[in-house]
C-alpha positions in Angstrom: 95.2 109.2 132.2 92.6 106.8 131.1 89.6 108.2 129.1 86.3 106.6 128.2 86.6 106.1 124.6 85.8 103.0 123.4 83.7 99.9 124.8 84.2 96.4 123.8 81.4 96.4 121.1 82.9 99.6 119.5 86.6 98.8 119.1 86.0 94.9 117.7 90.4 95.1 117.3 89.6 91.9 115.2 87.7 94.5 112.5 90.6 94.8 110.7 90.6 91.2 109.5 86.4 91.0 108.7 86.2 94.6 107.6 88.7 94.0 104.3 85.3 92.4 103.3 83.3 94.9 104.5 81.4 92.8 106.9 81.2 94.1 109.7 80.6 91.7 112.6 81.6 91.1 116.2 85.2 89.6 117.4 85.4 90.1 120.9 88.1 87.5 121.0 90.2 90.4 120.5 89.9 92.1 123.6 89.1 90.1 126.3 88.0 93.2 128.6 84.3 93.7 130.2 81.8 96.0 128.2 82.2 98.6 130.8 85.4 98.4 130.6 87.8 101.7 129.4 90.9 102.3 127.7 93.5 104.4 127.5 94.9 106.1 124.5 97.9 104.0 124.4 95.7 101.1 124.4 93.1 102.0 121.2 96.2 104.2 119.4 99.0 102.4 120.1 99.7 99.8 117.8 98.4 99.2 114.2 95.7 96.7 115.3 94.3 98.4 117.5 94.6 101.8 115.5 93.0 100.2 112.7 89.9 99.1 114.9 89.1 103.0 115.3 89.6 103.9 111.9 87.1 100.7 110.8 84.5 103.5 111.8 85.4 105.6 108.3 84.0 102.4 106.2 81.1 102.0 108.7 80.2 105.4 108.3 79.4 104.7 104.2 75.6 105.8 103.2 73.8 103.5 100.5 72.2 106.3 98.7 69.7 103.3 97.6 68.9 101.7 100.7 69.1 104.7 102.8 65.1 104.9 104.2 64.2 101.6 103.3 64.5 102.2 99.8 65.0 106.3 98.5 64.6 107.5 95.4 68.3 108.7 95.1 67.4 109.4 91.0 66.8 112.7 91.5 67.2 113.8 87.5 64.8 112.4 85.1 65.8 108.9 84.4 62.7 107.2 86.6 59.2 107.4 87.0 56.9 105.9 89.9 54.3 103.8 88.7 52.4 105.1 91.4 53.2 108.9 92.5 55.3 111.9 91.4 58.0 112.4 93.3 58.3 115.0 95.6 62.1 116.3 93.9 59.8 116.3 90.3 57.9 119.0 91.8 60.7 120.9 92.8 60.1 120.1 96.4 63.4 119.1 97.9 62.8 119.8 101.7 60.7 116.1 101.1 63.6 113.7 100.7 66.0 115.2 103.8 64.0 113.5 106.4 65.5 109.9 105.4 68.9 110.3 102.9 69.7 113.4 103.6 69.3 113.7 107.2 66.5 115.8 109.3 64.4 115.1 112.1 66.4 113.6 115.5 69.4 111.5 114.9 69.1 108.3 117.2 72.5 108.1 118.8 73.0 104.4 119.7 72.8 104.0 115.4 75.9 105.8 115.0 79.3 103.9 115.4 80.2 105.9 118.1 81.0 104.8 122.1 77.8 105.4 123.1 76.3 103.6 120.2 77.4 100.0 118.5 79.3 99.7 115.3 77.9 96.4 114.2 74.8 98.2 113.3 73.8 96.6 110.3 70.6 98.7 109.4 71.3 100.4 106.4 67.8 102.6 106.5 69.4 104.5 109.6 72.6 105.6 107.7 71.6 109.1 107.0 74.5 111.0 104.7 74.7 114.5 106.5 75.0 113.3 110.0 77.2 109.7 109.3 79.3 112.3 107.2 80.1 114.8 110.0 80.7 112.2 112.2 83.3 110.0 110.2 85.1 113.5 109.5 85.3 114.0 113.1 86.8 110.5 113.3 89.3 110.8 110.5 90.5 113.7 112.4 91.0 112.0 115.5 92.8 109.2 113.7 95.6 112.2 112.4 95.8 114.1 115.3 96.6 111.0 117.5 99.3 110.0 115.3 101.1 112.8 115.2 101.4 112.9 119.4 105.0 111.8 120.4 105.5 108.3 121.3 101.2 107.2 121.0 102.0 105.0 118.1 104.7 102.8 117.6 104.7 100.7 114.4 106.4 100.8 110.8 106.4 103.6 108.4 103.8 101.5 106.2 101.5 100.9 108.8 101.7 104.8 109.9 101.3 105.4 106.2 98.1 103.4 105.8 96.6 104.7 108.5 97.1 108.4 107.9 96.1 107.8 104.0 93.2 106.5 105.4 92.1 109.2 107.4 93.0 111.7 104.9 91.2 109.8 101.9 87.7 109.5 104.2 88.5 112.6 105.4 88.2 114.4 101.8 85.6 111.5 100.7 83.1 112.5 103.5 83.3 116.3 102.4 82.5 115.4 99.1 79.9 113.5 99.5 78.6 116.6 102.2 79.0 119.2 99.3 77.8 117.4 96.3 74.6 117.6 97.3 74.4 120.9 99.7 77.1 123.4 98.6 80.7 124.3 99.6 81.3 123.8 103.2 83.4 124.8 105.8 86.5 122.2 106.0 87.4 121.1 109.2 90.0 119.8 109.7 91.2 119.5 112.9 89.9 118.0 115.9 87.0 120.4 117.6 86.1 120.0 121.5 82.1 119.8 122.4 82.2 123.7 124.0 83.3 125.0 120.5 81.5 127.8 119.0 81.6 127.5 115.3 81.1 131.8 115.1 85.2 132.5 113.6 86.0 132.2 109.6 87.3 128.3 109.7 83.6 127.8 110.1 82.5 129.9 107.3 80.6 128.7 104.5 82.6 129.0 101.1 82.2 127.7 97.6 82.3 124.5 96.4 85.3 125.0 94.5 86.9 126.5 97.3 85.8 123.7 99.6 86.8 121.2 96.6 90.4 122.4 96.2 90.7 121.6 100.1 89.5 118.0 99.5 92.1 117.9 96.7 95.1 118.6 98.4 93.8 115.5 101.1 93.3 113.3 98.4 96.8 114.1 96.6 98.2 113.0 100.2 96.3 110.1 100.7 97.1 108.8 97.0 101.2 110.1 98.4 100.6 107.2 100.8 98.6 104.8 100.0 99.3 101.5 97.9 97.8 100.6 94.8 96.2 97.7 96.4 96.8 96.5 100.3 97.6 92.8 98.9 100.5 94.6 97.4 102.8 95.2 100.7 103.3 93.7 103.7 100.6 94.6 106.6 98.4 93.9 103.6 99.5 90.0 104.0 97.6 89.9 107.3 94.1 89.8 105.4 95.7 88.7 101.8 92.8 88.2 99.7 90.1 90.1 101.3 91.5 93.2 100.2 89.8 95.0 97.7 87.4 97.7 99.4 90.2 99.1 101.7 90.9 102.6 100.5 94.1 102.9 98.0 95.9 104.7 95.7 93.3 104.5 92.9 90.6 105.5 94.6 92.3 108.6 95.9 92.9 109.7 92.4 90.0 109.1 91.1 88.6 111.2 93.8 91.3 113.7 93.5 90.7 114.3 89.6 86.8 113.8 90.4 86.8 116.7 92.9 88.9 119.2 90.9 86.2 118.1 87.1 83.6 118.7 89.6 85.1 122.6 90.9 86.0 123.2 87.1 82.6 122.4 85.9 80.6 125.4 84.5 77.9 125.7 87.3 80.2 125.6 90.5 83.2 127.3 88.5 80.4 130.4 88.1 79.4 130.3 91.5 82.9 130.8 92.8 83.7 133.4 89.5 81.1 134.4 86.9 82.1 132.5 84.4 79.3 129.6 83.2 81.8 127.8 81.9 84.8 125.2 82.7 88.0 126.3 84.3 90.8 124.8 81.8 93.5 125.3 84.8 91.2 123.1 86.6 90.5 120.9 84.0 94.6 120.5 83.8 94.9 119.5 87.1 91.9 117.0 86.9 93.0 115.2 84.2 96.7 114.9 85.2 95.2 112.9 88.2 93.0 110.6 86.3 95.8 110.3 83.5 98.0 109.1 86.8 95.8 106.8 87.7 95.1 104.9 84.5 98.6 104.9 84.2 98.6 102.5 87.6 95.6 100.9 86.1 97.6 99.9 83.1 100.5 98.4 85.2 97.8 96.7 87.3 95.5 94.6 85.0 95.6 91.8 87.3 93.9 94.1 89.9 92.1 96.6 88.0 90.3 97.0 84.3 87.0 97.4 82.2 84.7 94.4 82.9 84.2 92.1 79.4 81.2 92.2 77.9 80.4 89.2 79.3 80.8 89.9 82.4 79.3 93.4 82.7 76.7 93.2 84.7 79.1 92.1 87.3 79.8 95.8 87.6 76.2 96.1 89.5 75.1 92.6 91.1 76.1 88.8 91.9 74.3 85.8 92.7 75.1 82.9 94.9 77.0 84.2 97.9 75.7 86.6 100.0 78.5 88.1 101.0 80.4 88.5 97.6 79.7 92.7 95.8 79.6 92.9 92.5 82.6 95.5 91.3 85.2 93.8 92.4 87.2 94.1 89.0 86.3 97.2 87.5 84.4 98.9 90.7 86.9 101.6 92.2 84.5 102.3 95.4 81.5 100.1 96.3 79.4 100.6 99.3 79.3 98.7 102.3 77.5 95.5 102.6 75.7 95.9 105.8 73.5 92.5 105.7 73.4 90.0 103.7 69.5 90.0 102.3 70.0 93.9 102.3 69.4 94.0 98.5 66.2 92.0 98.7 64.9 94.0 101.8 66.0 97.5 101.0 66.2 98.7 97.5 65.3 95.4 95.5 62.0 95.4 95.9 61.3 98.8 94.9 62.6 98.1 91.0 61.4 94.8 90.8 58.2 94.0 88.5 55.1 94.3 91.0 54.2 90.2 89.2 58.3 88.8 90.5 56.9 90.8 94.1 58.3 94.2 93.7 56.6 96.7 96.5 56.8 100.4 97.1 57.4 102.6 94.1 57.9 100.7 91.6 60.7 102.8 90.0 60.6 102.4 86.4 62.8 103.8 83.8 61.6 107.0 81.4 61.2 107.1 78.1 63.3 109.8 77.1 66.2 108.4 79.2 65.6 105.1 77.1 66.1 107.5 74.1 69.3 107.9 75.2 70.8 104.7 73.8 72.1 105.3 70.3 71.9 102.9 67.6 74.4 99.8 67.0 77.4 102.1 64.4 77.5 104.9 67.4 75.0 107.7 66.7 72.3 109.2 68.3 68.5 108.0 67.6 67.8 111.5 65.5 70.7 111.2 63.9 70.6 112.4 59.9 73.8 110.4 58.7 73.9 106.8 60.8 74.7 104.1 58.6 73.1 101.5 61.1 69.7 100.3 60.2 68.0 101.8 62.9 64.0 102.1 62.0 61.8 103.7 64.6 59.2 101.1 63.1 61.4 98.7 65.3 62.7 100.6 68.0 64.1 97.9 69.7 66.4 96.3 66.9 69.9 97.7 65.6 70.6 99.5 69.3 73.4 100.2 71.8 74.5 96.9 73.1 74.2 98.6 76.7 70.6 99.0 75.7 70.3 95.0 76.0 72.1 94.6 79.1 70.6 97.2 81.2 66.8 98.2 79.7 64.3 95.6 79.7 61.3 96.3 76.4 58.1 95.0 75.5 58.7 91.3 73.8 61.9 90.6 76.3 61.9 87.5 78.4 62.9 88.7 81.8 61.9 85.8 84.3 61.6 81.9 84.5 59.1 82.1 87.2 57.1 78.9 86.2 53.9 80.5 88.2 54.0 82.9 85.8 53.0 80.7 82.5 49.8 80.5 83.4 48.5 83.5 83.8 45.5 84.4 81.8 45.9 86.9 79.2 43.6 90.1 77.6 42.8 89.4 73.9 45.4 90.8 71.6 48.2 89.9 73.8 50.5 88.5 70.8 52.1 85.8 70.1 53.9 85.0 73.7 53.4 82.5 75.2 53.1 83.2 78.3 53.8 86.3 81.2 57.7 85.6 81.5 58.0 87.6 78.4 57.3 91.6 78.9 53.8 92.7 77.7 54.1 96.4 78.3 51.8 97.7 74.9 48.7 99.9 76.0 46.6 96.4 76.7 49.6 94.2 77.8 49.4 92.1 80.8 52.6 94.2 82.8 51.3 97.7 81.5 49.9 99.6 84.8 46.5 98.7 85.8 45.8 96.3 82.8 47.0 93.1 84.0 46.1 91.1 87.2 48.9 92.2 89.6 47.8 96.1 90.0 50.7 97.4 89.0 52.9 97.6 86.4 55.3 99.6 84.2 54.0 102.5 82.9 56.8 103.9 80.6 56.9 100.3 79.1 60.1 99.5 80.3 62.1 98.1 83.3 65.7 98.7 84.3 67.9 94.7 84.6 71.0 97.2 86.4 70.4 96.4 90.0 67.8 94.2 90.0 68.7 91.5 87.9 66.3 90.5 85.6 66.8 88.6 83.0 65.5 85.4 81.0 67.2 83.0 84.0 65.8 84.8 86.5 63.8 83.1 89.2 63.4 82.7 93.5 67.3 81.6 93.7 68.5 84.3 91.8 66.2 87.0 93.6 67.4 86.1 97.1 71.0 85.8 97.0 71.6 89.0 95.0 73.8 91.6 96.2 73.3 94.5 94.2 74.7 97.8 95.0 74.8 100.7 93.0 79.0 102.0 92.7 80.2 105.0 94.1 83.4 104.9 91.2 84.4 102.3 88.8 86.6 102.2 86.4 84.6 103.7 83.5 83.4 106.8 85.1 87.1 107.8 85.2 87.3 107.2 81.4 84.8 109.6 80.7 85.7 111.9 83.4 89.0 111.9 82.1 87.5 112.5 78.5 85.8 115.5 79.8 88.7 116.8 81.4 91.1 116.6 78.8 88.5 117.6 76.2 88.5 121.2 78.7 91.6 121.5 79.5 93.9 124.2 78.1 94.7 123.5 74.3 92.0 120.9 74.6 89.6 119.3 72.6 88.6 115.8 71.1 92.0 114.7 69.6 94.2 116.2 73.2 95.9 113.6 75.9 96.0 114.9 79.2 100.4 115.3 78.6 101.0 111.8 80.8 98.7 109.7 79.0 98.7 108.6 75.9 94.7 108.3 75.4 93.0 110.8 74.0 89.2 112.2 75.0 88.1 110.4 72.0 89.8 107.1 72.5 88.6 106.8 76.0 85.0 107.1 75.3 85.5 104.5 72.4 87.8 102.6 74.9 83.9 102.6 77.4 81.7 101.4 74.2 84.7 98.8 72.5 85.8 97.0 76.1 86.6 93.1 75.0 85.5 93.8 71.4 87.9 93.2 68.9 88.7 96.0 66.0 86.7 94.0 63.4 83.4 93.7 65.7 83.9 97.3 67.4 81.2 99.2 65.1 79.9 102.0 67.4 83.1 104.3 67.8 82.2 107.9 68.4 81.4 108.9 64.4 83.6 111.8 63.2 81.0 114.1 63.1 81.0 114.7 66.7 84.7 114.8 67.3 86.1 118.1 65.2 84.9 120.2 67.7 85.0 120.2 71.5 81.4 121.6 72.3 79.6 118.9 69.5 82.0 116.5 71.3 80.6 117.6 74.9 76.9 116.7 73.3 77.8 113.0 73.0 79.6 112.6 76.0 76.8 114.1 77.8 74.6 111.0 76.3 77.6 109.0 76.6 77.0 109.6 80.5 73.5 109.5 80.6 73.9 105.6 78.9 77.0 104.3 80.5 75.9 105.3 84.4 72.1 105.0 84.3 70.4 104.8 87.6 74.1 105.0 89.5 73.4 108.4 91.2 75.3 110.3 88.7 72.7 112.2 86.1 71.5 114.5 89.1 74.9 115.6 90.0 76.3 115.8 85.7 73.7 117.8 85.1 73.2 120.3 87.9 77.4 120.8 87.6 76.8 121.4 83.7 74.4 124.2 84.7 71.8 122.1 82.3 69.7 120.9 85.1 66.5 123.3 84.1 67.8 123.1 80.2 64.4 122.1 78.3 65.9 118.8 77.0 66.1 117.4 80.1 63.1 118.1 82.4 60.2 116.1 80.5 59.9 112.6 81.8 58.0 110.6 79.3 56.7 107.3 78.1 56.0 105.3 75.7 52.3 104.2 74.5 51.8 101.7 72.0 49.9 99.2 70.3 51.2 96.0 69.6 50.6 94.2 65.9 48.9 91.5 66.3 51.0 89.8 63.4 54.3 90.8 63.7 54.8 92.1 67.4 55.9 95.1 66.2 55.1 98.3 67.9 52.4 100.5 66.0 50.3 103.5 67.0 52.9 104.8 69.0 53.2 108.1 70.9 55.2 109.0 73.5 53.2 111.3 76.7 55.1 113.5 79.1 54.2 112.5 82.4 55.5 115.1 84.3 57.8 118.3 83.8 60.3 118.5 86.3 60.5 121.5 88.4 64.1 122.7 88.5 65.0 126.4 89.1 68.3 128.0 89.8 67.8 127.4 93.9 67.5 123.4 92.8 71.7 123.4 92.2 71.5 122.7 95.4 69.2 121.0 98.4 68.2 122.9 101.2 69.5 123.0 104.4 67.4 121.4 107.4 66.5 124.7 109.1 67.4 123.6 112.5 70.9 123.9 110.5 71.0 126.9 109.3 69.9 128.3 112.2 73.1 127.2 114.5 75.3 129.0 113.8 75.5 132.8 112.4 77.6 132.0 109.4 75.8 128.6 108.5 73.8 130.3 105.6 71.2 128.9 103.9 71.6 128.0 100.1 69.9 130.5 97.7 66.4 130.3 97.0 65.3 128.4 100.0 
């Protein structure tokens, strides 16, 4: 029986070949039918090809928290500030941000890489994370129940394998990404038909750790079946080389131990229990998987490692070819490049400096997340005891080398826009020479409203993560960047597996996770040392904060807050922590100051609060759109709202 499931423009069979890229564009050469043309189920699930070409929806399906609505403030902790308004998630209002990210209002159909719509979209602004979510969910379902009718698919064991570890991985991946944001979820996993009423107890809302240890046991089967790498067997040869983004065996372990730190963690393991504070049987299981994987990792340096110093900015953007991603080394999970001048277009412009034509917000890093970046021997700013020299009189010398790759400060040259030179400057400017150097002090030329573009920073700082700012930096550079901000790398599963291990039972500081040799200390030194040698490391964690497992926790919180600014992480680390509406961490700040007019030194300085962030109890989680909640009987609503 033939049944209308897939138009030409939907199953693209030659996908599987582009897609290893993540490009996805048109090869109708593959199936040389008419658009109206349908196919039978033997025809799209019979083969590996053609198989593939179906499950090519899963990485289609991948939301760019950044680019998602043009550009969206996806920060949602307090590591930004708009130059220009307080955002809606500041005031504790977080019904504002689910009309573009996180889905409300109508879905338009023909967006979603469905039959009725085309799956060579390419508009990222469209890619809304609830609905894409349910949808690829549906599809990775699809995918397993058609390969386990008798006599659809005929192909090897490996090709079965990667298609099923596919489907499970996405399958898991999708929930997580659901639930992260909203709340534990029902898990479906089967196949549903459109008449279904979703009113009997599969469809029930749970816990997140209940809904979490569900997405463990998919990811433990897709990391079963999956290879390390797909270069590494033989239907990998087909697209040798273009590899690297298919889903493997390291990123289902770092999901599966990410999943099971994430239902541990004090906030969601008091949700499901009472107890505000981490499950060490949990904790067990998560680092166990992370210890597996950097096991593979170590076997795998060829494919797999921490990015040199050098080369560390890699992690975020490249320039050159526009259809190269940055994390290709140490990036576990990057999104999906859906056009090439994406970066520029959607999300580039709203971090750039108004004067090198940033628009929109203006997204600016805080003060106090700047604060965040210890000094150069490994302690934190307010430390008593550091034996770096460290002298708030110069608050940019002696610091965190991350602090020089990532934040750009008052005196920095971050452009070599020649237009720029020029520019007339206020009196009391200092001694550079001209605009391509920050002037961020209470008169400077980039400070907001002082200089001649409008708009400027008001914190006194810019981020160089994803925009890629630097002394270099001019049209070239700006418009063939790719920039994307990681889902996993490499590093996050260092400190996750610090975390864990530091939990687990009979953990602490100096404990391995039992089939790894690091322990939670070494793998936070082994984030800050990377290429270093012994001789030049100098900022190891200092021994103060390593006898004790709750001083420890202190410094890998910072630890985070430093190594994975503006990824997307600080919102979900601390509402998991249950330190989301802890007073440390709702004032976002700046910092006012004069500059000396002989040495360039800050003076007069003060730092303001510029807003105190609203975040109750009922902010764990967002809101459901009420049209939601209102479905289906058992479909509650999260607390609070």
């Amino acid at each position: 029986m033939k049944r209308k499931i897939l138009k030409l423009n939907y199953i693209k069979l030659g996908v599987i070949a582009i897609c290893f890229s993540f490009v996805l564009l048109s090869c109708e050469k593959y199936l040389d039918k008419a658009p109206e043309s349908e196919y039978s189920d033997k025809e799209v699930f019979g083969n590996f090809f053609s198989f593939q070409g179906w499950v090519e929806q899963l990485y289609n399906c991948i939301t760019d928290h950044e680019k998602a609505g043009n550009w969206s403030n996806y920060l949602l902790a307090d590591e930004t500030l708009s130059c220009k308004d307080i955002y809606a998630f500041d005031r504790g209002d977080y019904w504002q941000s689910n009309s573009w990210l996180y889905g409300g209002g109508s879905v338009n159909i023909a967006k979603l890489p469905s039959p009725r719509g085309n799956p060579n979209f390419n508009n990222m602004e469209d890619r809304r994370l609830w609905e894409w979510s349910w949808y690829a969910i549906a599809v990775a379902n699809t995918a397993l129940a058609k390969l386990e009718e008798p006599g659809l698919f005929v192909g090897t064991d490996e090709e079965r394998n990667l298609l099923k570890g596919q489907a499970l991985y996405f399958r898991a991946w999708f929930h997580f990404e659901i639930c992260r944001f909203w709340g534990g979820m029902p898990y479906i996993s089967r196949t549903l038909k459109a008449d279904e009423e979703w009113t009997g107890p599969e469809f029930a809302r749970t816990s997140f750790q209940e809904t979490a240890l569900k997405m463990a046991d998919d990811f433990r089967a897709a990391a079963d079946l999956l290879p390390v790498h797909w270069d590494l067997v033989e239907t990998g040869q087909r697209t040798l080389g273009n590899n690297r983004d298919r889903a493997n065996k390291i990123m289902a372990l770092g999901y599966l131990g990410k999943s099971l730190l994430f239902a541990a963690s004090p906030m969601i393991n008091q949700e499901a229990t009472g107890r505000n504070e981490f499950d060490p049987e949990l904790c067990d299981r998560a680092a166990a998987a992370f210890g597996e994987l950097l096991n593979q990792v170590d076997q795998h340096q060829d494919l797999f490692g921490l990015e040199t110093w050098v080369n560390y900015m890699k992690n975020f953007y490249t320039w050159g070819n526009p259809t190269v991603k940055p994390g290709q080394y140490e990036g576990i999970m990057m999104p999906t490049i859906y056009k090439s001048d994406g970066t520029w277009w959607n999300g580039g412009r709203a971090i750039l400096p108004y004067c090198l034509e940033g628009l929109w917000q203006e997204d600016i890093p805080t003060h106090n997340l700047v604060q965040n970046f210890g000094d150069d021997r490994g302690y934190p700013l307010n430390a008593s005891n550091s034996t770096s020299e460290y002298n708030d009189k110069n608050p940019w010398a002696h610091r965190d080398l991350r602090f020089y790759k990532v934040i750009c400060h008052d005196g920095e040259q971050f452009n070599n826009f020649p237009n720029l030179a020029n520019v007339e400057y206020p009196t009391g400017s200092g001694n550079f020479y001209d605009c391509r150097f920050l002037q961020s002090s209470r008169t400077g030329i980039h400070t907001y409203k002082q200089g001649p573009w409008e708009l400027g920073t008001t914190t006194g700082y810019y981020q160089k993560k994803f925009n890629g700012i630097c002394p270099q930096f001019t049209t070239v550079e700006r418009e063939s960047m790719q920039s994307y901000v990681p889902y996993l790398r490499l590093a996050d599963v260092y400190l996750m597996y610090a975390e864990a291990v530091n939990f687990k039972t009979n953990g602490g500081p100096k404990a391995t996770s039992g089939n790894y040799a690091l322990t939670a200390e070494g793998a936070v030194n082994k984030i800050r040392q990377r290429d270093l040698s012994d001789a030049d490391f100098l900022n190891p964690v200092p021994a103060k904060f390593t006898a004790d497992k709750y001083v420890f926790f202190e410094e890998l919180i910072r630890e985070r807050a430093v190594e994975f600014c503006f990824e997307g992480q600080r919102f979900d680390d601390l509402r998991r922590w249950n330190l989301n509406g802890d007073s440390r961490f709702l004032d976002k700040t700046r910092f006012v100051f004069d500059r000396d007019p002989d040495t360039g030194l800050p003076i007069n300085q003060s730092v303001v609060v510029e807003i105190r962030r609203v975040a109750e109890k009922k902010h764990n989680w967002l809101p459901l759109q009420r049209q939601w909640a209102q479905k289906f009987p058992n479909f509650q609503q999260n607390p609070g709202w």
